[in-house]
C-alpha positions as CSV (number, residue, x, y, z in Angstrom):
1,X,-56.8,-103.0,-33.8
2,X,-53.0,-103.1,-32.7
3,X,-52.7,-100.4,-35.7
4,X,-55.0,-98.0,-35.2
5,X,-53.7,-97.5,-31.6
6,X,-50.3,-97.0,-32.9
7,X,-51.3,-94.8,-35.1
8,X,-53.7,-92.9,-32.7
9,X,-50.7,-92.8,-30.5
10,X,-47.8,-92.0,-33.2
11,X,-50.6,-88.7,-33.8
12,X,-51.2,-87.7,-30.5
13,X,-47.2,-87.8,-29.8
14,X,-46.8,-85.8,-33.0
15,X,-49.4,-83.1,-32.3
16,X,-47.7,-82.3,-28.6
17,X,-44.0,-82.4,-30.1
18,X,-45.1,-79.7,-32.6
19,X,-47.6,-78.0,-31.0
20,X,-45.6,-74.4,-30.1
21,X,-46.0,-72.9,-26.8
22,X,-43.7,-70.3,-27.4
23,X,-44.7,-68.8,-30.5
24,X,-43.4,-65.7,-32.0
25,X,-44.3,-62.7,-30.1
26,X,-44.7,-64.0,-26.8
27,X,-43.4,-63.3,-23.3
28,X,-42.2,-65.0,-20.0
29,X,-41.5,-63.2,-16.8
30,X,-39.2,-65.7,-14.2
31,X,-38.6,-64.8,-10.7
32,X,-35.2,-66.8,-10.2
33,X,-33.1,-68.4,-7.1
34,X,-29.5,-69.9,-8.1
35,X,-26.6,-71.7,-6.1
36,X,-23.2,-72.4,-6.8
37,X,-22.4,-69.1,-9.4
38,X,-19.5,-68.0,-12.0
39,X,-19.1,-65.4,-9.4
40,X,-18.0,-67.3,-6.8
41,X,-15.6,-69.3,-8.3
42,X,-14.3,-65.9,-9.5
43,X,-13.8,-64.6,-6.0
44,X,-12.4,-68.3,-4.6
45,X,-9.6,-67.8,-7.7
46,X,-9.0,-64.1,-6.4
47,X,-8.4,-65.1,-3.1
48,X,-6.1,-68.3,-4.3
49,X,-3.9,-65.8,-6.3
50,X,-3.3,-63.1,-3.8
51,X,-3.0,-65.8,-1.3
52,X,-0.1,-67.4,-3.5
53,X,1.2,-63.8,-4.4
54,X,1.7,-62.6,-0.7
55,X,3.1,-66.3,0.7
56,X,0.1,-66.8,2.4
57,X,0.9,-63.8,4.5
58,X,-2.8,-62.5,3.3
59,X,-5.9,-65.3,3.4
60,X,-9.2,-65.6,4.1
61,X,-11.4,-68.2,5.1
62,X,-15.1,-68.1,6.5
63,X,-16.2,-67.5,2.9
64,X,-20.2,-67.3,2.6
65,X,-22.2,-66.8,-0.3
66,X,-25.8,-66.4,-0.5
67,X,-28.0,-67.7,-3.7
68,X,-28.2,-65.1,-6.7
69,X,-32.0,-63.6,-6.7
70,X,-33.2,-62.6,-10.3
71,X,-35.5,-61.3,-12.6
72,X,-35.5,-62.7,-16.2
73,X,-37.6,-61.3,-19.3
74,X,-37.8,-63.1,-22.8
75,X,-39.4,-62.8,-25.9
76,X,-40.2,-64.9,-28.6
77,X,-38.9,-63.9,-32.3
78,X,-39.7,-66.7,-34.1
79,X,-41.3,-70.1,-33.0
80,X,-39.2,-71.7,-29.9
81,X,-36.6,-69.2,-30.0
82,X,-35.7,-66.9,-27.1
83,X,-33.8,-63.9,-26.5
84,X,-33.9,-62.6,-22.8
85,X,-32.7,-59.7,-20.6
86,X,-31.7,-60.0,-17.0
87,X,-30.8,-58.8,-13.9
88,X,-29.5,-61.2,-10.6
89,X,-28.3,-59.7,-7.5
90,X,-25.7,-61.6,-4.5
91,X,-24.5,-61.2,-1.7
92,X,-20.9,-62.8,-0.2
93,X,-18.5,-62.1,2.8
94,X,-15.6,-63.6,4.2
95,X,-12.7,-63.2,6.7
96,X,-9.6,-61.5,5.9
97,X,-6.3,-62.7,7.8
98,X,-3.1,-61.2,7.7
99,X,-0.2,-63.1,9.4
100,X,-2.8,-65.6,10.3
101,X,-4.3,-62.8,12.8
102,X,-7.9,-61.7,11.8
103,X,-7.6,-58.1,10.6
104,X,-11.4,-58.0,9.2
105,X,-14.3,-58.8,7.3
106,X,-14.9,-58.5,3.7
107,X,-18.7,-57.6,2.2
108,X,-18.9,-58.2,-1.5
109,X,-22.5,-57.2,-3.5
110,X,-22.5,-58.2,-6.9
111,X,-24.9,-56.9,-9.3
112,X,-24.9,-58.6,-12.9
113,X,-27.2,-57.7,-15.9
114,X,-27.1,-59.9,-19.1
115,X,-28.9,-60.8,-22.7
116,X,-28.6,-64.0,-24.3
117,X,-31.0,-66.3,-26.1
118,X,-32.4,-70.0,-25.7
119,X,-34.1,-72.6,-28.0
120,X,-36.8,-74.9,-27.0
121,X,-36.4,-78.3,-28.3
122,X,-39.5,-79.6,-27.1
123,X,-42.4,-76.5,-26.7
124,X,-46.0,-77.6,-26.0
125,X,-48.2,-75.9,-23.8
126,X,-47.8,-78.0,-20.5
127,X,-43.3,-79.4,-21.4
128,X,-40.8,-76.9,-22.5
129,X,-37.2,-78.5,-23.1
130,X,-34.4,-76.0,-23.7
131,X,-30.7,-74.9,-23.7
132,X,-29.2,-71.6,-23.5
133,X,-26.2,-68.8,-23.7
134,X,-25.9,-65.9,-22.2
135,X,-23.7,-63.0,-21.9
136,X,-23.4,-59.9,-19.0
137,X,-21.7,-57.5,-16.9
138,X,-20.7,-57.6,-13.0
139,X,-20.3,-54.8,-10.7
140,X,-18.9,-55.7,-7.5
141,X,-19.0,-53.6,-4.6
142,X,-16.6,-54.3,-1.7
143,X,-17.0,-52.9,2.4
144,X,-14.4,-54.3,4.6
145,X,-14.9,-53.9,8.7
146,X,-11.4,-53.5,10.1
147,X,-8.1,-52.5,9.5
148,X,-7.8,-52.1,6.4
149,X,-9.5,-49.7,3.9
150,X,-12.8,-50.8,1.6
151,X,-11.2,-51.4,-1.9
152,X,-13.2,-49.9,-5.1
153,X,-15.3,-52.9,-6.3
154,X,-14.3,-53.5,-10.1
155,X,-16.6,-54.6,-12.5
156,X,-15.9,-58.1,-15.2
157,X,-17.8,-59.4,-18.0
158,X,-19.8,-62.6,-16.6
159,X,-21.6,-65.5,-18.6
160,X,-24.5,-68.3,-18.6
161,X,-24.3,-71.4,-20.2
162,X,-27.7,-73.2,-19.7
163,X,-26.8,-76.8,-20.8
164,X,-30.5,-78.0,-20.0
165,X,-33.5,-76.5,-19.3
166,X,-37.4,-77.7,-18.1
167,X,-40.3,-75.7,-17.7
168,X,-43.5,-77.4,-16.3
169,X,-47.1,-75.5,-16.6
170,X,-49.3,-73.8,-18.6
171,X,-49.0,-69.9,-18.4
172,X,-47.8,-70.2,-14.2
173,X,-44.9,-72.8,-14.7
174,X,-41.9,-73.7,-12.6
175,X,-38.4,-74.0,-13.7
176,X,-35.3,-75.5,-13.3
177,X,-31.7,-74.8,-15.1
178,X,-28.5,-76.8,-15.0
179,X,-25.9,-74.8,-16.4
180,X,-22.7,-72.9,-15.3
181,X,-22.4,-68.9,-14.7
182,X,-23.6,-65.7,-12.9
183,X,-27.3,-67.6,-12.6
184,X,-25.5,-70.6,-10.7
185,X,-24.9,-74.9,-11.6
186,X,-28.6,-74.4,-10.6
187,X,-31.2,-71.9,-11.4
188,X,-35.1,-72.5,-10.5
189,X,-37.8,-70.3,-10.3
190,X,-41.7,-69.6,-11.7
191,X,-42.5,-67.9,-14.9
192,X,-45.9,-66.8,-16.2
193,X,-46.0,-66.8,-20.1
194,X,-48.1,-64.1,-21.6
């Protein structure tokens, strides 16, 4: 008896590790909400440096950034492999002192659009396990209210290292991502897989 439940288990265990949810040729849509991004550590090393550079003559504090808001599509080319393209979209501002007198405030609007690829480790049609890289490029645009004159935004290449991945549901899933880069430490969202 003790047997054939093993083995009934040891088979159902096995059919759900290899059953593929993301087979070749299919597609996910994710609408996507991240915190704590590449791109804000950027801009807290920015103002560090020119801080440092000037003898704190030139800092800023007040700093507020919003989540990154994205859109994510990925396709399938072979069983449990991913490649994606993306587009995220934040918002920051922050104070700008000079002589430790308020002189302004600084609006930064980042854009960033990437591609990368992920692999799901575990892919059946209700658990999808998976890590992930991706690469992309940043336009900044910068308005300052105040004295001094709105500087051209520049743009810098940007990355995504997903670490670890879950997706939970059938064809409507959520998601969450715990990783480093433009999509955040954390990235969650829904996807529908078609």
């Amino acid at each position: 008896m003790k047997k054939r439940l093993l083995l009934s288990i040891f088979a159902s265990l096995s059919f759900i590790l290899t059953s593929q949810a993301q087979e070749k040729g299919s597609s996910d849509l994710s609408v996507n909400i991240g915190f704590a991004t590449s791109t804000e550590l950027s801009n807290l090393f920015t103002d560090i440096l020119v801080s440092g550079l000037t003898g704190n003559q030139i800092k800023t504090g007040d700093i507020k950034a919003g989540p990154t808001l994205g859109i994510t599509y990925r396709y399938a080319i072979a069983n449990r492999w991913m490649v994606q393209a993306d587009g995220f979209y934040q918002k920051m501002s922050q104070d700008i002192y000079v002589n430790n007198t308020k002189e302004g405030k600084a609006n930064y609007t980042y854009i960033t659009v990437g591609l990368g690829t992920d692999y799901r480790y575990i892919s059946t049609n209700f658990f999808q396990m998976y890590s992930g890289v991706a690469v992309g490029y940043t336009s900044e645009n910068i308005k300052n209210s105040g004295a001094q004159n709105s500087a051209n935004g520049d743009g810098f290449i940007n990355y995504q290292v997903n670490a670890l991945g879950f997706r939970v549901g059938k064809k409507f899933a959520a998601f969450a991502e715990l990783g480093f880069g433009y999509k955040g430490i954390v990235n969650t969202g829904v996807s529908y897989q078609f």
